[in-house]
N, C-alpha and C positions, 0 to 999 in steps of 0.2 A: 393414526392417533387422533384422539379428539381433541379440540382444541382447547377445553379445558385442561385436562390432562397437559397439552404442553404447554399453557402457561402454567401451571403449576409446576414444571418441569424447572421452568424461565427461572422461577423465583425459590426458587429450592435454594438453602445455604451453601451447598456444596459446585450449585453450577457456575459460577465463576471459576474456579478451582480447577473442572472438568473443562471448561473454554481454552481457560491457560493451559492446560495440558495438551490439548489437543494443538493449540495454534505453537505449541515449543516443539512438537514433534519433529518438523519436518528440519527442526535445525539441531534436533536428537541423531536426526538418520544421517544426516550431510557430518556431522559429528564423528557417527562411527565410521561410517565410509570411509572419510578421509587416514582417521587412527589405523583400519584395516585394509589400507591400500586399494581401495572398490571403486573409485573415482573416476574409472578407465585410463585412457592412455595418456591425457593430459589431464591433469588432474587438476590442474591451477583455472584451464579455461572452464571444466565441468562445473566448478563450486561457483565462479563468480557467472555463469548463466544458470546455475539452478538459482542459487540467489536473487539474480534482478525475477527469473520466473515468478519466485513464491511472493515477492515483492507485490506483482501483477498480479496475482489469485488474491492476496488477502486486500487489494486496492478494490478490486471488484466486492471482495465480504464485506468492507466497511461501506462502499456506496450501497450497498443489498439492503444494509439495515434498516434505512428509514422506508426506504419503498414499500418491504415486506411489513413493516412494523403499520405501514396506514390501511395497506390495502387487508391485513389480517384482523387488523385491529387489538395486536400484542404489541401494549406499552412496554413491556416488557425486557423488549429486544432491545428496548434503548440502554439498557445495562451494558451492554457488551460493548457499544460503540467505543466508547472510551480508549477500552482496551484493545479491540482489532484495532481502531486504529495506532497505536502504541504500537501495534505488534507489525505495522506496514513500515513505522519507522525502524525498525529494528530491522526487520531484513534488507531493511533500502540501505541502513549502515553499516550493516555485514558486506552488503554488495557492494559499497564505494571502500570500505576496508579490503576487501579482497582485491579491489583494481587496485588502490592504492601500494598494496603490498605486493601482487604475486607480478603485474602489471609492469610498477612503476619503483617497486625497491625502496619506495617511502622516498625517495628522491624528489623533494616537495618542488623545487626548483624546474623539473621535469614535470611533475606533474601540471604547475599554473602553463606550461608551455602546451601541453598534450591538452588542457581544455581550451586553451585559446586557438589552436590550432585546428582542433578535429570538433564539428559540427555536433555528430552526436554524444560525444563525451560533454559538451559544454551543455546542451539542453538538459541531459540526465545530472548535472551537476546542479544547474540552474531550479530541475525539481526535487535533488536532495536539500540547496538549500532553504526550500518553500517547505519541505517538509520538518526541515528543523523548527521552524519558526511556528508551524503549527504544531510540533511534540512540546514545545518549552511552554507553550498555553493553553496548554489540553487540562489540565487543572483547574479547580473549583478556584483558587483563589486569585488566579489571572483571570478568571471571568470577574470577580471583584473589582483589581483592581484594571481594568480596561474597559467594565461595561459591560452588558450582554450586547447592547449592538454592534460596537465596537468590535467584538468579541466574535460576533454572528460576521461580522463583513469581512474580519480573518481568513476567520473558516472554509469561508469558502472558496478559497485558494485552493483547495480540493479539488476544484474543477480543472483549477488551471494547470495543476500535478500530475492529473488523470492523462490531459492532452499532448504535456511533455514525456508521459511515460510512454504512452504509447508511439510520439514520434520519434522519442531515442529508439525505441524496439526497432520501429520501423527500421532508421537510419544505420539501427545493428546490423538488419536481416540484407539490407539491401545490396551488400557485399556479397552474398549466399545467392540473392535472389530469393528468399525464402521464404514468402511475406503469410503461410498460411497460418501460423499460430497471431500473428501480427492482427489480419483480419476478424480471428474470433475475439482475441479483448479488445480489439476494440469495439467491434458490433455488440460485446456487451458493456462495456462505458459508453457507448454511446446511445445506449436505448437508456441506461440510469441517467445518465444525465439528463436526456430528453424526458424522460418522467419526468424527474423532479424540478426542469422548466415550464412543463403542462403543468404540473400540481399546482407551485407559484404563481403560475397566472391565472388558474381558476381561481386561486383562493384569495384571491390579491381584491381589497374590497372595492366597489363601485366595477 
């Protein structure tokens, strides 16, 4: 496809609408699954590890955007960011919903005990709540009221989200010994983020 073509793609009225469609799928299919009994044999641990997965895919889409958006040179993509990230919050709170409930019975009591206790529940808690705080100001008018820099030195707690996501994984897997899915997001959170430290410091003046 040419690249005109897809930015005209980009800014089509209908493609936000088609993004949202596409990024609510995966929580259409986990949806019917579960309604149609498809979830395999344990069906409680199947949903809350597909969850933190899709968490981890669409972590990796939102750090994609700005890299692909400079080195393509489609301003475009910056449309979307907004919303994939909105949509990382949502599955990261599907996925603390689902331990919460299938896990821990809403036994809230139990649960401050279960993050104080277990190493990797507490870092993945520790990034759902950095994640909250970056979904409640993902709006034009908390960039108002906070500043753009203010706003900008937030944000990028993203980083620090990316590094706890991936150590909870890790600390998942490591029970399993599992760690091959582990190593691929991370080697790709970690080449984004390495971009987007080369970039800043090339472009950083003097």
């Amino acid at each position: 496809m040419k690249l005109p073509v897809f930015k005209a793609l980009l800014l089509h009225r209908f493609a936000k609408t088609i993004v949202f469609g596409l990024a609510l799928l995966p929580f259409c299919w986990l949806l019917l699954a579960a309604m149609t009994n498809r979830l395999g044999a344990n069906p409680a641990e199947f949903l809350l590890r597909a969850l933190g997965d899709w968490t981890l895919r669409f972590l990796c889409l939102v750090l994609t955007v700005t890299p692909l958006r400079i080195i393509s040179g489609t301003s475009a993509l910056a449309r979307f960011r907004r919303m994939l990230g909105l949509f990382v919050y949502f599955y990261a709170a599907l996925h603390m919903l689902s331990y919460s409930w299938f896990d821990m019975g809403f036994e809230f009591d139990d649960i401050a005990k279960d993050i104080a206790k277990r190493p990797f529940i507490l870092i993945g808690f520790s990034g759902f709540v950095l994640l909250t705080a970056l979904a409640l100001t993902s709006f034009n008018r908390a960039i108002k009221l906070m500043g753009a820099k203010r706003w900008q030195r937030l944000h990028r707690l993203v980083y620090v989200v990316a590094g706890l996501a991936i150590l909870h994984f890790f600390w998942m897997r490591a029970g399993k010994n599992n760690f091959t899915e582990v190593y691929v997001y991370g080697a790709i959170l970690g080449t984004l983020l390495l971009w987007r430290g080369w970039h800043r410091v090339k472009n950083k003046p003097g």
